[in-house]
C-alpha positions in Angstrom: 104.4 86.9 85.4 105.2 86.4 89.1 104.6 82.7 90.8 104.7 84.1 94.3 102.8 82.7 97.2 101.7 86.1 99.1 100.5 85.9 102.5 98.1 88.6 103.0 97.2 90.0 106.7 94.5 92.6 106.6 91.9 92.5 109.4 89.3 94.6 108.5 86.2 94.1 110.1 82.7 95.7 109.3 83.2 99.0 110.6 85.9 99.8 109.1 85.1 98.8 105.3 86.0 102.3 104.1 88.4 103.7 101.0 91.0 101.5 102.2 89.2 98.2 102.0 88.6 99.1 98.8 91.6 99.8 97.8 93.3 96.9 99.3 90.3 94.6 97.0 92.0 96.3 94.3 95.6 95.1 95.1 95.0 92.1 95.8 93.2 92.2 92.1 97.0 93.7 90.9 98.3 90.7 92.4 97.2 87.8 91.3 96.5 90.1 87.8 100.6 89.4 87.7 100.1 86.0 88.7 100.8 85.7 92.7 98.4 83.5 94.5 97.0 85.7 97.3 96.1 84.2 100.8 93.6 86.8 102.3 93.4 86.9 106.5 90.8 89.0 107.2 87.5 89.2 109.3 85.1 90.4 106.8 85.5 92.4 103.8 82.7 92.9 101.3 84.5 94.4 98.8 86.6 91.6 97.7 84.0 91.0 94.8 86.9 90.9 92.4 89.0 88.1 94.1 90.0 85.4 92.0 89.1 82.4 93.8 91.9 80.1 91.1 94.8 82.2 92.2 94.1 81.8 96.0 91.5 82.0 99.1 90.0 84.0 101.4 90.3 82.8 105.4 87.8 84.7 107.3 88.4 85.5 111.2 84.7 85.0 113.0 85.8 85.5 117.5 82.2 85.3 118.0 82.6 81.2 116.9 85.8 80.8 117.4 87.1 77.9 120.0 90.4 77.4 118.8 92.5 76.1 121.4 95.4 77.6 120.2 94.6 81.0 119.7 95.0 80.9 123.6 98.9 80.4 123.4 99.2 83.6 122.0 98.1 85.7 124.8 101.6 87.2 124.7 100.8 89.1 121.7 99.4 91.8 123.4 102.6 91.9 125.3 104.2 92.4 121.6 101.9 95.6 120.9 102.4 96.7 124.8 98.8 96.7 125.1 98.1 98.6 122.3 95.1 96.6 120.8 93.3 95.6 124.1 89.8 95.2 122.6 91.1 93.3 119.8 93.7 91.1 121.3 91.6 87.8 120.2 91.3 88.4 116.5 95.0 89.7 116.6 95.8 86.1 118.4 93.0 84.3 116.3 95.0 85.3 112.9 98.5 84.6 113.8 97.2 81.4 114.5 95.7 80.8 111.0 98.8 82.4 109.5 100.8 80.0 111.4 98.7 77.1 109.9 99.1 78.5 106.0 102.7 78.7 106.4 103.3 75.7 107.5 101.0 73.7 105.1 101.4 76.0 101.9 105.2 77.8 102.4 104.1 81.1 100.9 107.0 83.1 100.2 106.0 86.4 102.3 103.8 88.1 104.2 101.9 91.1 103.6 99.6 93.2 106.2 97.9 96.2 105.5 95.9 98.5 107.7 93.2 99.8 108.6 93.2 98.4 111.9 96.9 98.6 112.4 96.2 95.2 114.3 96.9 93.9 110.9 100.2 94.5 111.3 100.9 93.3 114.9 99.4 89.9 113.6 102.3 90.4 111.1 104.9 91.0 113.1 104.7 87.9 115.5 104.7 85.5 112.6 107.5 87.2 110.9 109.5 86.9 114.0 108.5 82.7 114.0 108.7 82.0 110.8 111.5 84.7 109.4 109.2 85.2 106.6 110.3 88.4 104.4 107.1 91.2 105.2 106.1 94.3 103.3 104.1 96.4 105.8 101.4 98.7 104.1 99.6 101.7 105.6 97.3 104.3 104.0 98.5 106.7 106.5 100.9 107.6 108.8 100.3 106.1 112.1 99.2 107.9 114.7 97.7 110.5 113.3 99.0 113.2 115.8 102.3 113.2 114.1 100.4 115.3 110.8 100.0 118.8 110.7 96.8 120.4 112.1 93.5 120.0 111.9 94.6 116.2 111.9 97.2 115.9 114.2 95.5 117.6 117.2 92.9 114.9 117.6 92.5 112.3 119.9 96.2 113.4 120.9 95.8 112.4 124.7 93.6 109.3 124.3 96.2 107.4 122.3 96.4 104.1 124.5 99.7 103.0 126.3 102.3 101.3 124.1 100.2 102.3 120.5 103.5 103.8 119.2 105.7 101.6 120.6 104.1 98.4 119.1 104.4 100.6 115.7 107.4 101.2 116.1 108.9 97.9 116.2 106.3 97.1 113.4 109.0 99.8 111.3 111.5 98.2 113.0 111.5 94.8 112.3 109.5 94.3 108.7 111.7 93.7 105.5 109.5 96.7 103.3 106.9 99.6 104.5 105.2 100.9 102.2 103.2 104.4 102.0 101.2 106.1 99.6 103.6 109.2 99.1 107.5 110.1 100.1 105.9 112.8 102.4 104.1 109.7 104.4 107.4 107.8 104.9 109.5 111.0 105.7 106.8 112.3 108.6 107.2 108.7 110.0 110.7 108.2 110.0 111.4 111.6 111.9 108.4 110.8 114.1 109.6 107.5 115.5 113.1 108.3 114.8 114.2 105.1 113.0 115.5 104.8 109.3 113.8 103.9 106.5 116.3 103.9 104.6 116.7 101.0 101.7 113.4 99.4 102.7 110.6 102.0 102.2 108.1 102.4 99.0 105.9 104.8 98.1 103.2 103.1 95.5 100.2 105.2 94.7 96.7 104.0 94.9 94.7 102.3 92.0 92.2 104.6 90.6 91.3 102.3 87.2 88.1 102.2 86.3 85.5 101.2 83.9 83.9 105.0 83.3 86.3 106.9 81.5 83.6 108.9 78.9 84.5 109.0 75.0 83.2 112.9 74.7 81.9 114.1 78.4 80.3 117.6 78.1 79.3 117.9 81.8 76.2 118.2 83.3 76.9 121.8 85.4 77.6 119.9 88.2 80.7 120.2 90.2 80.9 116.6 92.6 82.8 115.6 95.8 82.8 112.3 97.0 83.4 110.8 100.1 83.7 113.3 103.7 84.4 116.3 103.8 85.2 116.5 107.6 88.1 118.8 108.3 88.5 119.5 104.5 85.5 122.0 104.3 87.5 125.2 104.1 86.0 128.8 105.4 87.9 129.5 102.3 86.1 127.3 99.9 82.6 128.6 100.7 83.7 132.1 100.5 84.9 131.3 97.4 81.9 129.4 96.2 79.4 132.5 97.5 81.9 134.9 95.3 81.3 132.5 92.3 78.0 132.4 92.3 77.1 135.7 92.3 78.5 136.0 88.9 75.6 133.8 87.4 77.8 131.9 85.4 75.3 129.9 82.9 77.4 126.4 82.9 77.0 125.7 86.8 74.3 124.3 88.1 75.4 123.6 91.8 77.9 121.2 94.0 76.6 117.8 95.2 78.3 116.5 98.1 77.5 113.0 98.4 78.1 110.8 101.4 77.4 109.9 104.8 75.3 113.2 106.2 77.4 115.6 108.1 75.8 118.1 110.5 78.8 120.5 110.3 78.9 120.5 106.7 75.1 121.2 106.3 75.3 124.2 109.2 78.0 125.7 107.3 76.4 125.9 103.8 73.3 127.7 105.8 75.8 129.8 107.1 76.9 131.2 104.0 73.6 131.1 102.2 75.0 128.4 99.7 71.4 126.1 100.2 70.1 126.9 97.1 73.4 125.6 95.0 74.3 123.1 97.2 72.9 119.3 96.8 73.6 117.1 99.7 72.8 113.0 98.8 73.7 110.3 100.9 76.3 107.6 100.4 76.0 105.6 97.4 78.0 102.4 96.3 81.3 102.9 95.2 80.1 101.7 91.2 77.2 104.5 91.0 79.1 107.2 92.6 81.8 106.4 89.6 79.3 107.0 87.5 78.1 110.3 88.9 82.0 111.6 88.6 81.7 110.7 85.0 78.3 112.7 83.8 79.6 115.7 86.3 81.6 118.8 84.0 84.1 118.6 87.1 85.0 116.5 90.1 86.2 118.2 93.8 89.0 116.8 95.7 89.1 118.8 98.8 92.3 118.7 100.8 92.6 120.4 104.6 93.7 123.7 104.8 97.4 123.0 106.2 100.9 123.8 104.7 101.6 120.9 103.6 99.8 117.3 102.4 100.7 113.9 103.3 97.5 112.2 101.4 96.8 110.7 97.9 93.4 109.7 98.2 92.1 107.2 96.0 89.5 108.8 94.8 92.0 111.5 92.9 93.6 108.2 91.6 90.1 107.0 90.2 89.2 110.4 89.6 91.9 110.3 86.4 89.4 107.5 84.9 87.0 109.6 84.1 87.6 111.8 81.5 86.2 114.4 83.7 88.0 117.5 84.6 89.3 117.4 88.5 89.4 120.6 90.2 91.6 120.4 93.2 92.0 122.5 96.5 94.7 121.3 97.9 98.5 122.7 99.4 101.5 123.8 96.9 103.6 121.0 98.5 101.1 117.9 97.3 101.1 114.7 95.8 98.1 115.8 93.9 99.6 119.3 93.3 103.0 117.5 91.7 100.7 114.9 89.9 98.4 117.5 88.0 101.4 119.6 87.3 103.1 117.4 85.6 100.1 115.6 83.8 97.3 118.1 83.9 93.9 116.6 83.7 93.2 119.7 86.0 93.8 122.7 87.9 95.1 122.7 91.5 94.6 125.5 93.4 95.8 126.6 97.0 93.5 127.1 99.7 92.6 130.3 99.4 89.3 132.5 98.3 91.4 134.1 95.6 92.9 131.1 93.9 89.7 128.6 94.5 87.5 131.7 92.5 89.9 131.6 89.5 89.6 127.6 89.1 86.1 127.3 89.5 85.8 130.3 86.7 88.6 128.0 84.8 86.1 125.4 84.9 82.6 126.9 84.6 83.7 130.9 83.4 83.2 131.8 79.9 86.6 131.3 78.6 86.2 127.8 80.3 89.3 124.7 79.6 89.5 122.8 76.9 87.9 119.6 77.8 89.0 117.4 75.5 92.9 118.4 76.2 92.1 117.8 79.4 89.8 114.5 78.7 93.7 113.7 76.3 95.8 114.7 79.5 94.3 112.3 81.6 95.1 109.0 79.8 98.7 110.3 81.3 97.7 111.1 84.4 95.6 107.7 84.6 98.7 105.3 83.4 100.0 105.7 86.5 96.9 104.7 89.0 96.3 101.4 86.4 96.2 97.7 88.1 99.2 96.5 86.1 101.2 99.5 86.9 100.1 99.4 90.4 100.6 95.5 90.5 104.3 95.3 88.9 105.2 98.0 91.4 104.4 95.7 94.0 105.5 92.7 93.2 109.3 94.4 92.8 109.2 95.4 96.4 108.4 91.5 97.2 110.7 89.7 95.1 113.4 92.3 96.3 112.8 91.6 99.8 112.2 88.1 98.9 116.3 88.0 97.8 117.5 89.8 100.2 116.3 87.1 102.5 117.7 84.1 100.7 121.5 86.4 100.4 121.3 85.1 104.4 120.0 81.7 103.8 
């Protein structure tokens, strides 16, 4: 068990509570599962419900109170991100002053930011540099987005503000450890900003555990995708789907996409005369929608149409929990791809009409998969999405960079 003191720098604020503040809940949960005390910066994150208030505390960031005097001395930040974060220079300033404060009453042994907002890790940065604390650096994504491959990487291209990538870049630059969800992530960035990674970059998957893994699941007809499916929604996919249909198979009932209503999503399933088979339901929480996934005979995890995929979302992680089978459209060169291969639990299929008709008949056809080898194949898949997989992983990267430091000391 560790006995680590882990600063934690993760500023997420209410509109950004998504996947990734999730996800980081669950980390944190990792952590102090191995025994690190955790000390949570942040401005407000409701899904911390599993934090264990014995093995540290939570320091919330509130600009609309604050007066802190101090948090004035620290208008050079900005200067740090080359005016990267103008609208939230205060609560960038507001937690390197708290951090400041922990370190010097507690000594925790490092610090660790995570984004989303990036801001996180600007905070980071600045009391790294005063304190020469080791830091692991976190992101769910490469940062900016315009250095992935199409549809992604053409938005927002010109409206990136002045200095964003340079006050990134010396984020990779200067921290002890980054650490990404994939080797595709960490390769994209390290060509993008030109600087090696080399020796101090991780890639640790997602935590998918959870509690609804079903003993004998024998699926409802439903196929289910959770979460957006903004830029993912394939021309392909729907094709495919109308093909499908037509064949009347008698084990599907129709596809629920459930989450935040999307205009473009409902046009298109008009377009293609897909109403009928097609249930849209708003966002649910994150415990119910689990449970959905569980009851459905398959679960969608839609990937963009592009050669090649950066993600592993964490819903494919948490999607190996629950003993139904995952049906995924997503490119040949894949985390997901190279995790079902090697595990099964499901079928991943390229983007394609062709290939998406021959999985959803894999699924739902007559001579459909063997659901219980796959239900068997996912305790595989699953061991390596777990919180004490997930958690030991971490806590290498920190007491390695945690001895590096001290070689120097």
């Amino acid at each position: 068990m560790s006995n680590l003191h882990i600063l934690c720098i993760t500023l997420t604020g209410k509109q950004n509570q998504g996947a990734r503040a999730i996800q980081m809940a669950k980390v944190v949960k990792a952590l102090q599962d191995q025994g690190a005390f955790v000390t949570i910066i942040t401005c407000l994150n409701d899904k911390l419900y599993a934090f264990n208030p014995n093995a540290g505390r939570i320091i919330y960031i509130d600009p609309a109170k604050s007066t802190h005097s101090k948090a004035k001395r620290w208008a050079l930040i900005s200067k740090i991100a080359g005016q990267a974060f103008p609208q939230l220079d205060l609560i960038t300033r507001l937690a390197v002053v708290k951090a400041l404060e922990v370190v010097e009453t507690e000594k925790p042994d490092c610090i660790f930011s995570s984004s989303n907002p990036v801001s996180s890790h600007i905070a980071a940065l600045k009391v790294a540099q005063i304190t020469g604390l080791p830091w692991l650096a976190s992101f769910s994504d490469p940062k900016p987005s315009t250095m992935l491959p199409p549809p992604y990487g053409n938005l927002f291209k010109r409206l990136l503000p002045k200095g964003y990538k340079t006050g990134l870049k010396k984020v990779l630059q200067n921290c002890d450890a980054v650490h990404m969800p994939t080797s595709i992530c960490l390769d994209i960035t390290e060509k993008y900003y030109r600087v090696s990674l080399v020796g101090k970059s991780f890639s640790i998957p997602p935590i998918g555990e959870t509690t609804f893994r079903t003993e004998k699941n024998e699926g409802n007809g439903y196929l289910v995708h959770l979460g957006s499916t903004t830029k993912r929604l394939s021309k392909a996919f729907l094709l495919a789907l109308s093909d499908f249909v037509r064949k009347n198979p008698k084990n599907f009932q129709a596809i629920q996409f459930i989450g935040k209503r999307q205009k473009k999503t409902e046009s298109l399933i008009k377009q293609y005369g897909l109403g009928s088979i097609v249930l849209a339901k708003p966002q649910v929480p994150h415990h119910e929608a689990q449970k959905i996934v569980s009851n459905a005979t398959a679960v969608l995890i839609l990937e963009a149409d592009m050669p090649y995929s950066h993600a592993l979302p964490s819903k494919f992680a948490e999607a190996a929990f629950s003993g139904t089978p995952i049906l995924a459209v997503t490119p040949a060169k894949s985390a997901i791809s190279e995790y079902l291969n090697t595990y099964g639990g499901g079928i991943a299929v390229a983007n394609s009409r062709e290939d998406i008709v021959k999985g959803l008949d894999a699924i739902f056809g007559q001579d459909s998969i063997d659901r219980d080898k796959i239900a068997a194949q996912q305790v595989a898949l699953s061991n390596n999405f777990t919180f004490n997989e997930i958690g030991q992983q971490y806590i290498r990267v920190f007491n390695m960079i945690i001895g590096d430091i001290k070689k120097y000391d």
